[in-house]
mmJSON file of the N, C-alpha and C atoms, coordinates in Angstrom:
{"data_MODEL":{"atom_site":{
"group_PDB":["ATOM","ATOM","ATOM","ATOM","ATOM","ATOM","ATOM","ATOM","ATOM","ATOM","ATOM","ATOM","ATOM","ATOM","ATOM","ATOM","ATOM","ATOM","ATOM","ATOM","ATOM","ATOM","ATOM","ATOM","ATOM","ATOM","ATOM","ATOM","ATOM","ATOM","ATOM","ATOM","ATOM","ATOM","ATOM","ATOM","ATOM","ATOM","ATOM","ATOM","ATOM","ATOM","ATOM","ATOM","ATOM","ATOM","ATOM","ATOM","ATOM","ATOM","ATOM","ATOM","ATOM","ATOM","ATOM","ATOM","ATOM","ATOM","ATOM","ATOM","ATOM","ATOM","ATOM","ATOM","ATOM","ATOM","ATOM","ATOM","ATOM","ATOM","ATOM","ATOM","ATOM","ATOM","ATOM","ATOM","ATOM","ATOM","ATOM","ATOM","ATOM","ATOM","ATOM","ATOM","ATOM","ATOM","ATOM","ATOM","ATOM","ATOM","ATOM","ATOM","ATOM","ATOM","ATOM","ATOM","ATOM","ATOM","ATOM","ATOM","ATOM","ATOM","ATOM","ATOM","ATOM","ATOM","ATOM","ATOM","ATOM","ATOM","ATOM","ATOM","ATOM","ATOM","ATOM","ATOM","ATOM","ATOM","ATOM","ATOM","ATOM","ATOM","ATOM","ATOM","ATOM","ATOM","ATOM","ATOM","ATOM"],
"id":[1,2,3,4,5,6,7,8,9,10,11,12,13,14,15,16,17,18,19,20,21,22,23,24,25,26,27,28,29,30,31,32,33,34,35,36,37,38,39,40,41,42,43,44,45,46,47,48,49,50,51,52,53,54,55,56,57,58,59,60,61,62,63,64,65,66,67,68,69,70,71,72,73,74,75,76,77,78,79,80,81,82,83,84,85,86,87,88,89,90,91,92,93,94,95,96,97,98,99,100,101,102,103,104,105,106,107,108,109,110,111,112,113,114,115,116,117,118,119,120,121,122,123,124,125,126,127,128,129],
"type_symbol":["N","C","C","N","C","C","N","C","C","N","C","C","N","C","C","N","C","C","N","C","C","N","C","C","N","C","C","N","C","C","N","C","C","N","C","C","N","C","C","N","C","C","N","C","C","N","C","C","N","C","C","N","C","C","N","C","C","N","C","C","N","C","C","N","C","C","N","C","C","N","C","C","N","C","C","N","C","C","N","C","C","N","C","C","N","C","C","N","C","C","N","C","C","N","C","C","N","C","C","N","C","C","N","C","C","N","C","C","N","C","C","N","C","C","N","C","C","N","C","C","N","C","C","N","C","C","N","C","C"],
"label_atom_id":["N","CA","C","N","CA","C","N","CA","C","N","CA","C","N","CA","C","N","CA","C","N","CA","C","N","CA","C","N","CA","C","N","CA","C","N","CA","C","N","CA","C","N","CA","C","N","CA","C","N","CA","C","N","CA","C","N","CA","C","N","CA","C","N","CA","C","N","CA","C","N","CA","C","N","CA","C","N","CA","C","N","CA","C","N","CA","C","N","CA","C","N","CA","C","N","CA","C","N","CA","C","N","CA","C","N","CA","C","N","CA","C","N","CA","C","N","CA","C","N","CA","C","N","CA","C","N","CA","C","N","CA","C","N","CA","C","N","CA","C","N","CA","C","N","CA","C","N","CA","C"],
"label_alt_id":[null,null,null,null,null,null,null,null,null,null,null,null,null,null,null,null,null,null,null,null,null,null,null,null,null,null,null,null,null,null,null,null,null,null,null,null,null,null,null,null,null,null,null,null,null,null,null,null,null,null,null,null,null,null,null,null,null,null,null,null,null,null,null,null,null,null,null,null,null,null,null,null,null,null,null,null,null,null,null,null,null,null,null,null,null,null,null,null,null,null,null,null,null,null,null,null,null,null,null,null,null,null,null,null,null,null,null,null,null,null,null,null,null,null,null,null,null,null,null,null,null,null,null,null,null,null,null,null,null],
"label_comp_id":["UNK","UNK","UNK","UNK","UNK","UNK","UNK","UNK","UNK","UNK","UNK","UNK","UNK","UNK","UNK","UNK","UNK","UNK","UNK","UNK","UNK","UNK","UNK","UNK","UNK","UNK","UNK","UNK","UNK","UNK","UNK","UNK","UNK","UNK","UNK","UNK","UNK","UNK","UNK","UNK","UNK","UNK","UNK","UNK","UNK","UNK","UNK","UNK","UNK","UNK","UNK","UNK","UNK","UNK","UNK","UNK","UNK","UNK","UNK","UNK","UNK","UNK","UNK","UNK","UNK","UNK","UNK","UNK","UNK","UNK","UNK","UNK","UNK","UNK","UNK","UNK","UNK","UNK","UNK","UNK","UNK","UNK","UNK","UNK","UNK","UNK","UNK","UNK","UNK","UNK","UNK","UNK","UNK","UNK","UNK","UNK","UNK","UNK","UNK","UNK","UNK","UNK","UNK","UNK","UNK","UNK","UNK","UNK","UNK","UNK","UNK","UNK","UNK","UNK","UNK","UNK","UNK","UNK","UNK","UNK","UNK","UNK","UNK","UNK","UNK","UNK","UNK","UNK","UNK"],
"label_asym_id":["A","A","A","A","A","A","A","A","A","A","A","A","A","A","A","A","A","A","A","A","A","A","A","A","A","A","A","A","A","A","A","A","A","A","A","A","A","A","A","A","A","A","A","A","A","A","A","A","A","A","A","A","A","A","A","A","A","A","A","A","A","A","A","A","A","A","A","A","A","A","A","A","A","A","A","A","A","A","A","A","A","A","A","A","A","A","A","A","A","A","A","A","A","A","A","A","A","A","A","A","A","A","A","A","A","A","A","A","A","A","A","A","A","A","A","A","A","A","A","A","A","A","A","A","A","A","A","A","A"],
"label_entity_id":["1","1","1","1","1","1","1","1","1","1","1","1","1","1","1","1","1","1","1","1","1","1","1","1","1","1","1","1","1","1","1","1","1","1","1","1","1","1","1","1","1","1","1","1","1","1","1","1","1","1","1","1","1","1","1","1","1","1","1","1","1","1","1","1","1","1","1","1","1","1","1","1","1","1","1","1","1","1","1","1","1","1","1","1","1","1","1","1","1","1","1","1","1","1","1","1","1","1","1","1","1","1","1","1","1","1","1","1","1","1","1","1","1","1","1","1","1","1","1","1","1","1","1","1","1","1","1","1","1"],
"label_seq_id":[1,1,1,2,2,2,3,3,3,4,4,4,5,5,5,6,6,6,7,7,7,8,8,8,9,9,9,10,10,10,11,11,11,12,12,12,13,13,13,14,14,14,15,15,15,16,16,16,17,17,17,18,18,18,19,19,19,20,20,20,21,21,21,22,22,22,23,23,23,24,24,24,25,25,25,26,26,26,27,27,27,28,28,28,29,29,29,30,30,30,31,31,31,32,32,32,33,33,33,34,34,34,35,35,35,36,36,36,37,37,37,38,38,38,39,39,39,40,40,40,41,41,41,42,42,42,43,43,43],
"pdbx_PDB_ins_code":[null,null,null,null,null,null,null,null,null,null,null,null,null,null,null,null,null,null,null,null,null,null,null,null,null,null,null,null,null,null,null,null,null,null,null,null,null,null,null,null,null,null,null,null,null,null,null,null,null,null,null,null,null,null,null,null,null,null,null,null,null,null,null,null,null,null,null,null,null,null,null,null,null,null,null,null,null,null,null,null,null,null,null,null,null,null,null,null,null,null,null,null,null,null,null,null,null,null,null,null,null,null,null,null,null,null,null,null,null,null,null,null,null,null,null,null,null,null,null,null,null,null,null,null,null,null,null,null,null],
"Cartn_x":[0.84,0.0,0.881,0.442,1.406,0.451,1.63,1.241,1.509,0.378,0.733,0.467,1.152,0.499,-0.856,-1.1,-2.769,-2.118,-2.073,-1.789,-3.148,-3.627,-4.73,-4.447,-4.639,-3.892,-5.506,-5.602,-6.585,-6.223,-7.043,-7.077,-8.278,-7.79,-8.983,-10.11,-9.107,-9.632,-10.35,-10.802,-11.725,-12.623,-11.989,-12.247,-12.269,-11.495,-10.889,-9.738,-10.327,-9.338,-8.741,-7.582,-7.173,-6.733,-6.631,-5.23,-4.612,-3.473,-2.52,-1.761,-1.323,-0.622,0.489,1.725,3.148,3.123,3.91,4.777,5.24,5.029,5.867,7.468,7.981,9.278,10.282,9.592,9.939,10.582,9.669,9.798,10.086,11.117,10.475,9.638,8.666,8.077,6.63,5.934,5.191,6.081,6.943,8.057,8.782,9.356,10.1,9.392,8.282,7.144,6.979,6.897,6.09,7.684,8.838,9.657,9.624,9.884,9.818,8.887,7.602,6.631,6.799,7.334,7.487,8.259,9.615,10.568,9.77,8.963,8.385,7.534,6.745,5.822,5.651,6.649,7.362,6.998,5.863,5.683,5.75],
"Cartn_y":[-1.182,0.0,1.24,2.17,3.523,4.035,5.0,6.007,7.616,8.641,9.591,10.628,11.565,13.256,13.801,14.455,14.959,16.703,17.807,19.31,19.579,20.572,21.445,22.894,23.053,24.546,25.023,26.483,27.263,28.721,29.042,30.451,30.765,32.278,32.887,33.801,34.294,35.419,34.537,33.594,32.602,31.225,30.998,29.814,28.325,28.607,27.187,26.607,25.122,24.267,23.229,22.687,21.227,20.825,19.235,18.634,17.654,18.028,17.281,16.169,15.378,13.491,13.641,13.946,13.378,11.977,10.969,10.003,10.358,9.382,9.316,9.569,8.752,8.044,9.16,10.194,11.263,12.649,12.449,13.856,13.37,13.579,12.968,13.114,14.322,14.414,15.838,16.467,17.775,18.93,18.567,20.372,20.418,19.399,18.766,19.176,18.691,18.961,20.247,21.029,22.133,23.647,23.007,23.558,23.401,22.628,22.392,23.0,22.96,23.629,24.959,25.839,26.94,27.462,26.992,27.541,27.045,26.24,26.28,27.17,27.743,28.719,29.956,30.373,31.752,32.666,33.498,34.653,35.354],
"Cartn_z":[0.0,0.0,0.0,-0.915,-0.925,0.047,0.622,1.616,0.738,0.883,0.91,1.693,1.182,2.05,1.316,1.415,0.882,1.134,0.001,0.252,-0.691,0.471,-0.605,-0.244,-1.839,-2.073,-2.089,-2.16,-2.114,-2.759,-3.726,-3.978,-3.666,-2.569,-2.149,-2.742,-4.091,-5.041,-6.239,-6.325,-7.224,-5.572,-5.202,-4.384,-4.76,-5.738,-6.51,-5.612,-5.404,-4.55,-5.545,-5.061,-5.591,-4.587,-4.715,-3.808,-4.462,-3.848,-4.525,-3.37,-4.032,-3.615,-3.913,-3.001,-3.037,-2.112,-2.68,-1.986,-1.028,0.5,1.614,1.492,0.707,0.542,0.005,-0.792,-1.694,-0.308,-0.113,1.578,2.433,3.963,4.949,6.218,5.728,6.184,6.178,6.517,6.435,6.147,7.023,7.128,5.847,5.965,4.579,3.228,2.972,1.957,1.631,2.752,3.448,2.55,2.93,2.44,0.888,0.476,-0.798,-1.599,-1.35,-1.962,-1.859,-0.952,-0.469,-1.49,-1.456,-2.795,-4.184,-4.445,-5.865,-6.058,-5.226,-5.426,-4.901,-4.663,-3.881,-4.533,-4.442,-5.442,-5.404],
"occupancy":[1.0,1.0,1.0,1.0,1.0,1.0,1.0,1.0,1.0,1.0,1.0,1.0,1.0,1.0,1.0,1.0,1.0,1.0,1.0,1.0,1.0,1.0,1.0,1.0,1.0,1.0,1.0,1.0,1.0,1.0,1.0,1.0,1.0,1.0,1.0,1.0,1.0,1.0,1.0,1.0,1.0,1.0,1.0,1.0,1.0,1.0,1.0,1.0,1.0,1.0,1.0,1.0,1.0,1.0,1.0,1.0,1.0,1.0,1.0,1.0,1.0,1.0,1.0,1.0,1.0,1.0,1.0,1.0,1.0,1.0,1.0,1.0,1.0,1.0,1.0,1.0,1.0,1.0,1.0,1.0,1.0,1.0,1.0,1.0,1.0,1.0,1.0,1.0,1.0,1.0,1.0,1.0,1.0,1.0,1.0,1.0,1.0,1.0,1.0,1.0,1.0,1.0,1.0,1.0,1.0,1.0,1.0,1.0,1.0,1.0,1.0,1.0,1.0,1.0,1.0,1.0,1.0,1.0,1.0,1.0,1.0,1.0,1.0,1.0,1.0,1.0,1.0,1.0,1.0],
"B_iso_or_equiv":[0.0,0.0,0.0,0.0,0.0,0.0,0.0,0.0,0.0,0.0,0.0,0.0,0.0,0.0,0.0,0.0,0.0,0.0,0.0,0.0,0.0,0.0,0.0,0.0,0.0,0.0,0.0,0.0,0.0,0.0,0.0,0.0,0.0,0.0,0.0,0.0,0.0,0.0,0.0,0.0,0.0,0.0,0.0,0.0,0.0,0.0,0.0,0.0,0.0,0.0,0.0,0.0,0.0,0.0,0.0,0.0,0.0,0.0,0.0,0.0,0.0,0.0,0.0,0.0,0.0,0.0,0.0,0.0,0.0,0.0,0.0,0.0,0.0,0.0,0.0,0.0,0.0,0.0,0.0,0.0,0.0,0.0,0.0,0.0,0.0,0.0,0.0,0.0,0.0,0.0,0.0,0.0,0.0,0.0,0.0,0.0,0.0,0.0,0.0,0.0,0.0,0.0,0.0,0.0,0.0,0.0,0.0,0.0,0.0,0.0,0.0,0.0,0.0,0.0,0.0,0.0,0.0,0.0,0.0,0.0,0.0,0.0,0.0,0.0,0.0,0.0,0.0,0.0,0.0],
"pdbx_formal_charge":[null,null,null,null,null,null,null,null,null,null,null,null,null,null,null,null,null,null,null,null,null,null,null,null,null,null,null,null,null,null,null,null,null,null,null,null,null,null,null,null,null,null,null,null,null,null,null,null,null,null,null,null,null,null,null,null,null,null,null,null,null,null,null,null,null,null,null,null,null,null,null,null,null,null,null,null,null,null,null,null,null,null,null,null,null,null,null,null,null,null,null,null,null,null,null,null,null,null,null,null,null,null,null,null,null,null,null,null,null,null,null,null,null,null,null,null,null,null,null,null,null,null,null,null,null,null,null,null,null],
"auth_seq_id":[1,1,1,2,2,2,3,3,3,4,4,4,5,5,5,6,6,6,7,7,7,8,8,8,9,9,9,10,10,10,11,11,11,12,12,12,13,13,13,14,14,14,15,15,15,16,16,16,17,17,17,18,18,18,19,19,19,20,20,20,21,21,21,22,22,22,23,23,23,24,24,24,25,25,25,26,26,26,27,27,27,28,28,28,29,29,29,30,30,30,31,31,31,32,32,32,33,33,33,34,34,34,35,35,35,36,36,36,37,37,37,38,38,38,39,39,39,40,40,40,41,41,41,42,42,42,43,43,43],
"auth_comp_id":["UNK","UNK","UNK","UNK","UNK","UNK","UNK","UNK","UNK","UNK","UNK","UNK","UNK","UNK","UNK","UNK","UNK","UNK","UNK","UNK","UNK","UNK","UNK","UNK","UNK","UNK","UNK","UNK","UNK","UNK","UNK","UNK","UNK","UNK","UNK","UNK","UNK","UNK","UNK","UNK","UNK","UNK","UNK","UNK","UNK","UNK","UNK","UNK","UNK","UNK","UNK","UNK","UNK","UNK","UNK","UNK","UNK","UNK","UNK","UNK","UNK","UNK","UNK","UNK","UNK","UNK","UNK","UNK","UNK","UNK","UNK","UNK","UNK","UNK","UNK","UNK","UNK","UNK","UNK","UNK","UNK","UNK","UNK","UNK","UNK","UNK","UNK","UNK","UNK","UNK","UNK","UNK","UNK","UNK","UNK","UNK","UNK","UNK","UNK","UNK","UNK","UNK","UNK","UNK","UNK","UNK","UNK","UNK","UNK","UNK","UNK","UNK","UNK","UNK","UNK","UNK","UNK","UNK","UNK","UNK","UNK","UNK","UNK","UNK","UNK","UNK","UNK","UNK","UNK"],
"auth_asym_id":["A","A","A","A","A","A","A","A","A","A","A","A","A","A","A","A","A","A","A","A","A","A","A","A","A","A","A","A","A","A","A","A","A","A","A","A","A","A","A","A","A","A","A","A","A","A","A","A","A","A","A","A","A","A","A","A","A","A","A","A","A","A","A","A","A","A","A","A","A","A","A","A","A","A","A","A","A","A","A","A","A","A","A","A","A","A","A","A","A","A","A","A","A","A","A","A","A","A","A","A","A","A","A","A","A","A","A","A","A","A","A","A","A","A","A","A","A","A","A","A","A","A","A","A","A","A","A","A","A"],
"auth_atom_id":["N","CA","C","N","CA","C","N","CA","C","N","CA","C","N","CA","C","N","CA","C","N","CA","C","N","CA","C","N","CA","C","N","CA","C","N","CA","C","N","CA","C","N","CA","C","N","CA","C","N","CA","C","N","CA","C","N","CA","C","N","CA","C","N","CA","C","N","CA","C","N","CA","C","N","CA","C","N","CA","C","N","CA","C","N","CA","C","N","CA","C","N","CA","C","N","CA","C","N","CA","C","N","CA","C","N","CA","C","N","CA","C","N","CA","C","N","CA","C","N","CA","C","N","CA","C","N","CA","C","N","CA","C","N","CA","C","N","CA","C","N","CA","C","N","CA","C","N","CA","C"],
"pdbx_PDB_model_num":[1,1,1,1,1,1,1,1,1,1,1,1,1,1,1,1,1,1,1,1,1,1,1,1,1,1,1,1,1,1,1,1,1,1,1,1,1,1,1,1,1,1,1,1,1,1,1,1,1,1,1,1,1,1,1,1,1,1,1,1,1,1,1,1,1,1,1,1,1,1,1,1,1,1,1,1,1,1,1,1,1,1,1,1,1,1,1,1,1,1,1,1,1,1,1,1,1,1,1,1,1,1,1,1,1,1,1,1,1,1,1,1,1,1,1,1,1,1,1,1,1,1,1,1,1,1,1,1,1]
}}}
């Protein structure tokens, strides 16, 4: 069984959600994730 994280992004100025599925194995962990996403979408 894969394990993943579950991130839901939100824009407030439409109220359009997604979420998105990274792999356990990939991150190790929320903060980890949490960083990563941070520098990809730094605006």
């Amino acid at each position: 069984m894969d394990t993943h994280q579950k991130v839901l992004f939100v824009d407030c100025n439409s109220s359009y959600y997604q979420i998105f599925r990274f792999k356990l194995g990939d991150f190790f962990g929320p903060v980890d994730l949490g960083l990563h996403l941070s520098g990809r979408y730094d605006d």
